[in-house]
N, C-alpha and C positions, 0 to 999 in steps of 0.2 A: 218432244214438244216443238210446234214450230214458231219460231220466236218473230214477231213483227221486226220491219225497216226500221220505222223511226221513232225517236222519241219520245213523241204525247202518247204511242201507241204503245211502249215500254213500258211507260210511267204510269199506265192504267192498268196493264197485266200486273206490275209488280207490287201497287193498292190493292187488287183484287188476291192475290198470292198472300199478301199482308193479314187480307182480314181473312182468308180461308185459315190462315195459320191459328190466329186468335183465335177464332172459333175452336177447330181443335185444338187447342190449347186448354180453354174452357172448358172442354167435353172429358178432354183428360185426368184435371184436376174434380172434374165432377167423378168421375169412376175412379179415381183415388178418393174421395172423402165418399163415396159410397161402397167402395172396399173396405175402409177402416170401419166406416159403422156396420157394416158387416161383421167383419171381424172382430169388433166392440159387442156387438150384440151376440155372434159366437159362444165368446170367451164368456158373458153373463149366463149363458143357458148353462153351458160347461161347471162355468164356478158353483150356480147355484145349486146346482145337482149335485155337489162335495157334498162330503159328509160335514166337516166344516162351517158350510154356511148354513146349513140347518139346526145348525146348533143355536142352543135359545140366548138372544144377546147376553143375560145373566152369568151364565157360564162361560161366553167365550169374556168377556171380560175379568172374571176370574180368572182363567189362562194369562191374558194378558198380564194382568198382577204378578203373578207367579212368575212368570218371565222376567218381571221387571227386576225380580231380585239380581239373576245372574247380568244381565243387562242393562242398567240404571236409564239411559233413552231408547228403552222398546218401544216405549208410547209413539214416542219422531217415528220408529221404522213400522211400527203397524198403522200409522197414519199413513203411508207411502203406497200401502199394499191396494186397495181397492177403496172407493167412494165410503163403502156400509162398513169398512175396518176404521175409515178415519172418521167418521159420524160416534163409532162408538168410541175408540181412543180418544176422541175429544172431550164425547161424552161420559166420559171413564173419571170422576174429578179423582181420585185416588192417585191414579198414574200422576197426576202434576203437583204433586203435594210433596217432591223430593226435588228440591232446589241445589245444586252445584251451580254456582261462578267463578271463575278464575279468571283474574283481571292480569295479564303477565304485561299489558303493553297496551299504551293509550288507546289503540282501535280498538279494543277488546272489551270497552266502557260503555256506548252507547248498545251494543248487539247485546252483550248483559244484562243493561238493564233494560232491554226491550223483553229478553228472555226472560227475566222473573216476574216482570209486569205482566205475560203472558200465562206462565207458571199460574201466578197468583188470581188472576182472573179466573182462570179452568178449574180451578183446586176449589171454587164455590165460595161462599158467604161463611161457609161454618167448617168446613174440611181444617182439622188441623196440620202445619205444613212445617217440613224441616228444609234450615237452608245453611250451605256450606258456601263460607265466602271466601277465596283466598285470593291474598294483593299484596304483591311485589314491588316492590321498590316506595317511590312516593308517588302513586298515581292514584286519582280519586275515587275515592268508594263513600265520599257524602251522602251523594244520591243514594247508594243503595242503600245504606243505612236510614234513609229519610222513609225510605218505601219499606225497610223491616218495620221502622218502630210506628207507622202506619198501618198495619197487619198485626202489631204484636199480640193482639190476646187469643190471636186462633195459632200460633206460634208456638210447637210443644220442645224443637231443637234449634239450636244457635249455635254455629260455631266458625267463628271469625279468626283467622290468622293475619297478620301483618307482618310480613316478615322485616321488613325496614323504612318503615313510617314515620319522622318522627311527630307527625299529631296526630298518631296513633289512638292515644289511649283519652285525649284532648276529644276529639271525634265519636267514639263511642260513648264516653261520657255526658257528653253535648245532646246526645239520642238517644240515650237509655236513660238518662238522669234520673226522671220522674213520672217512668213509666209502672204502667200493673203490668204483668204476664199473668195471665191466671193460667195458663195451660204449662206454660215450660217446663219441662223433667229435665233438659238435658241442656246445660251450659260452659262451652267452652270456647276460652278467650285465649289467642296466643300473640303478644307484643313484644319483639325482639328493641331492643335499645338501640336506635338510629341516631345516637349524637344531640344534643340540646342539654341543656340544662338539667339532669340530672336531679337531684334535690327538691327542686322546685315543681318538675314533673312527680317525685314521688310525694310529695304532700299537699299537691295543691289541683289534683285531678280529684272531679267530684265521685261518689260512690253512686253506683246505677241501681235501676229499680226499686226506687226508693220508696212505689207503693206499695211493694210487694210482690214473691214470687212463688206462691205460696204450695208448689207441684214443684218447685224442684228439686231433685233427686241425685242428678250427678252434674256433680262443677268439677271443672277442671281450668288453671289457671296456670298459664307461662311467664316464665320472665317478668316484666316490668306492667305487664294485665294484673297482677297482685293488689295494684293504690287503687282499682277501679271496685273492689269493695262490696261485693254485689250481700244485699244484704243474706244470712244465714239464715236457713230454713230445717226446723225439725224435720223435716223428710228424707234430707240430703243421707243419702245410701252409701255413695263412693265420691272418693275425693281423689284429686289429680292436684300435687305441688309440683311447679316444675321450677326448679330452684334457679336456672340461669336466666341472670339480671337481676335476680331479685335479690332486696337487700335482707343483711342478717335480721335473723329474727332472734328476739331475747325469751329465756326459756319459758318466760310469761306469755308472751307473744303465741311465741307457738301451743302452751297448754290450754292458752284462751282461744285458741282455734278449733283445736281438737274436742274440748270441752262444749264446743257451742252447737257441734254435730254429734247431739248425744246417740243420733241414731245409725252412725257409722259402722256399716258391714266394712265396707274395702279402701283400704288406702293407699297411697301411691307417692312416694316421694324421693323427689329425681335433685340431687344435689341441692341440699335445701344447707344451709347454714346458720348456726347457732350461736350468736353471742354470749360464751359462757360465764364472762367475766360479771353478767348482771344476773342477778337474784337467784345463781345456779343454786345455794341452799335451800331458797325457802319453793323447791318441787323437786323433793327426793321419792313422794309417791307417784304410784303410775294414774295418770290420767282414766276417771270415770267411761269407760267405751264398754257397755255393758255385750252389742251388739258386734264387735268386731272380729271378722274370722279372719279375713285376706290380707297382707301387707307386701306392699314392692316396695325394695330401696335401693336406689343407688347412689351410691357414697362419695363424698368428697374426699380424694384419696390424700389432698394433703394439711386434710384436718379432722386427725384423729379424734380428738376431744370433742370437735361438732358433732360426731356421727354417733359417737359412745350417748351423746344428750338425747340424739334423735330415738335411740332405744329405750334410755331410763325411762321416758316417761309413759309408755305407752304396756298396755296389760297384754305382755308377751304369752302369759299362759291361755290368753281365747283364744288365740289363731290356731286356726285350722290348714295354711293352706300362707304358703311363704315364698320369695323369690328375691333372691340375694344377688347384687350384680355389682361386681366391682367392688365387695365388700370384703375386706382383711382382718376384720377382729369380731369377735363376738365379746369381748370384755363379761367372761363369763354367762352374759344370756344364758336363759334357758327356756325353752320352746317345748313343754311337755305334751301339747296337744297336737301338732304339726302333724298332717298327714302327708301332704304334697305338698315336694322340698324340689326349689329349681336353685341352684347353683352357677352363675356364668361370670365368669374370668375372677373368680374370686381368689387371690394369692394364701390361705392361710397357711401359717409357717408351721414346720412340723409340730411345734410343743402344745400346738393346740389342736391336735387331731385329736386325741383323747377325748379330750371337752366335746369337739365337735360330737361325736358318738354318744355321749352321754345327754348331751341337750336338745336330742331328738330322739326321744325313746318313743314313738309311736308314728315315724314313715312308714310311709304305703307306696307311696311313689317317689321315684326321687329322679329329677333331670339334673343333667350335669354336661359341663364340656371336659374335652379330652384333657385340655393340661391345667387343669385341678388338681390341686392338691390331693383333694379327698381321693382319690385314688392309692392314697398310700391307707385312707382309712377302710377301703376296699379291700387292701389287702392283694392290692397288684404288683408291691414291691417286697411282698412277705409272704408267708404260707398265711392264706385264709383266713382270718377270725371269726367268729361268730359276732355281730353287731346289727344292731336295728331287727330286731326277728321278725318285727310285721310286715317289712318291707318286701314286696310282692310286684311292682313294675319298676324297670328301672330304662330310663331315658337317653342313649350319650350320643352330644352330638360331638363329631371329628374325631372317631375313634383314631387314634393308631394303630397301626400295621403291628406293632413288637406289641401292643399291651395285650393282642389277642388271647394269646396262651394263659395269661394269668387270668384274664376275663373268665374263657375257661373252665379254669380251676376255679374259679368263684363260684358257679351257677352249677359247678358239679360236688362242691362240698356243701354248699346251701342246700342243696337236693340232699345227701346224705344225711344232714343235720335236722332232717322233717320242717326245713324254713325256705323251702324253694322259693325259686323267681317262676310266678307264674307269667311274664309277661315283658322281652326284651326287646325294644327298639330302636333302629338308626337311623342317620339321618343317608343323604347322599352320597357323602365321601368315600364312602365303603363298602360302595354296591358292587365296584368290580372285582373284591377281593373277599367280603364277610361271608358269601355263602356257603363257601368251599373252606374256608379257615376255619369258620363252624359250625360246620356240618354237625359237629357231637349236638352241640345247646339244642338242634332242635327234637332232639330225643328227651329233653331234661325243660322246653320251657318253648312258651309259644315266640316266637321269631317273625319281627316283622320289622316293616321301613317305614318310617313317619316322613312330615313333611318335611322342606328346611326351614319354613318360618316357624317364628315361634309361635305360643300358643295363644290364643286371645286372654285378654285380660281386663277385668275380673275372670277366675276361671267359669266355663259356661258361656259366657258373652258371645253377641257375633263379631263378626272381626271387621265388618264393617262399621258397628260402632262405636267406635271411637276414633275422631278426626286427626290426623297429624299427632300420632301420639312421639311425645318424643325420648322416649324415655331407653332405646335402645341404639337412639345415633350416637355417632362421636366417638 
């Protein structure tokens, strides 16, 4: 190019150079946004010829559901995918009907509760909705609370943890007071004791739903959430005590508990304490529980007398179906009906292996960990006995390396005796050493590897529900 002398004549080539640039610039960006809708409209003709997108909304929303099990926010990521994935994900109210918050730190508050206002709007007029709250330290969950008991009667699950609150239990009460739930099956409250006044919080916090709840089915109740009282419902199925913070109960106390859920299948009770010294005489029978198969307990190890209370009163011969953890005495119990027997870190001492054997005359299954006693009632520190004959699967988690051999010999004289183990399982400990150590058992018994967690419970149950259960920390 050949460039002008002077100035004005510079200064007008380089305006003109200026808007030639604009212009192509313009033209540029134009064949860039008519490449991408190119490409947009491509990728449409592409999608909609999937087998996928012809599928009838009905169904692919069902997919979606189904997904949501293993994925709790599929709904956020099939919203992501395409305009007609998030028209129906939106339009999906089911997908929003499963509420998690987790408040861990003040910005975490308002993004929360924009989420379950979102939740709860999508989820429709009439969708029943469960919501999981949990909050750390002392940070506010008013508001959310304000906007549950605003929703409550399309409300089927609750479950609120606090783990160090202290108007913890002041707050829930304040919001549930004088509420109806007519939908709720599933109630659980977990309040750890953050310091205050003691006493005063446990007798002077109000009892909730006090018009009634009249669907629900399983309460589960932590620590110092106990004075909050929620009123008893004949339908209540399974119960959850979780005895840390909460104050003792007097043997009244507790049989008026028990008594008042005549319709209790499963119960659960996690270091509960018993003031034996009041009215221990007058409830030497076991408590009326016509329906109850399942029990968990875990024991206060250094109060024998409590725990011995926590068995008198209850009708040991219905259960079906048992789980001992951190328990040392049976003070003679007998469990005639027991099919599946779990055992974990239970100490009992040799002179009651005997008993043990004779107070389960009808296992089927029995789980157990490796440094259990009961393994001498195995018969892994003796030659074999014959005990328990119907016992047909058997559970161990953390085997040892040395009890192999005697193991064994169990599953090969049980074979002899016409009372095999149809059915032996490990957990992970023993994967690089069990299949080659017993290679025989698998001629004598089917051999297999379970998982390392334990088993949901109630047994059956899914393991998702049940929120913060706490019954195997610590």
């Amino acid at each position: 190019m050949l460039l002008p002398q002077s100035v004005p004549a510079l200064d007008s080539l380089l305006n003109s150079l200026r808007n030639q640039k604009t212009d192509l610039l313009h033209q540029l960006e134009k064949i860039d946004s008519d490449i991408a809708a190119a490409e947009m409209k491509r990728a449409k003709i592409i999608n909609d010829a999937a087998f996928v997108y012809r599928l009838p909304p009905e169904l692919l929303s069902h997919i979606f559901l189904l997904c949501q099990k293993d994925e709790p926010a599929f709904q956020l990521i099939a919203a992501r995918v395409c305009s007609p994935w998030r028209v129906l994900a939106v339009g999906t109210r089911t997908l929003w009907t499963d509420i998690r918050i987790s408040v861990i730190e003040q910005s975490h508050i308002q993004p929360g509760l924009d989420k379950m206002e979102t939740y709860l709007s999508r989820s429709g007029p009439s969708s029943l909705f469960a919501v999981r709250l949990d909050v750390v330290d002392d940070l506010e969950f008013a508001p959310f609370m304000k906007l549950i008991a605003t929703h409550i009667s399309r409300c089927a699950y609750l479950s609120v943890h606090a783990s160090a609150h202290e108007q913890a239990c002041s707050l829930l009460g304040e919001h549930l007071e004088s509420l109806r739930a007519p939908h709720l099956s599933y109630l659980a409250l977990h309040v750890n004791w953050a310091g205050g006044d003691y006493d005063s919080m446990m007798f002077g916090t109000p009892s909730i739903f006090k018009a009634g709840v009249p669907s629900l089915n399983v309460l589960q109740l932590t620590g110092i959430a106990s004075v909050l009282r929620p009123p008893i419902s004949g339908a209540i199925t399974t119960l959850y005590l979780d005895g840390v913070y909460m104050m003792e109960l007097t043997v009244f106390e507790y049989c008026k508990i028990l008594a008042a859920n005549h319709s209790l299948v499963n119960l659960s009770l996690h270091r509960i304490s018993i003031d034996i010294d009041h009215s221990m005489s007058t409830h030497s029978r076991a408590v009326e529980l016509p329906m109850l198969r399942s029990l968990r307990i875990r024991t206060n190890a250094i109060e024998p007398a409590s725990n011995k209370a926590l068995l008198n009163v209850l009708p040991l011969s219905r259960l079906e179906s048992l789980v001992l953890y951190e328990v040392d005495n049976l003070y003679l119990s007998e469990f005639p009906n027991v099919k599946d027997l779990s055992l974990h870190r239970c100490g009992f001492p040799p002179n009651q292996i005997d008993h043990l054997l004779l107070a389960f005359p009808s296992v089927v299954r029995l789980t157990l960990e490796s440094d259990s006693l009961l393994y001498m009632a195995l018969g892994m520190h003796h030659e074999p006995t014959m005990m328990w004959p119907k016992l047909r699967t058997l559970c161990i988690q953390g085997l040892q390396h040395s009890y192999a051999p005697a193991l064994l010999m169990l599953v090969q004289e049980r074979s002899k005796m016409n009372c095999p183990l149809e059915s032996l399982y490990f957990d992970s400990s023993c994967h690089g050493w069990a299949v080659d150590t017993l290679r025989a058992i698998t001629t004598l018994t089917k051999f297999s590897y379970t998982y390392d967690y334990l088993d949901p419970w109630p047994p059956g149950s899914d393991m998702d529900s049940v929120h913060r259960d706490n019954f195997w920390e610590g």
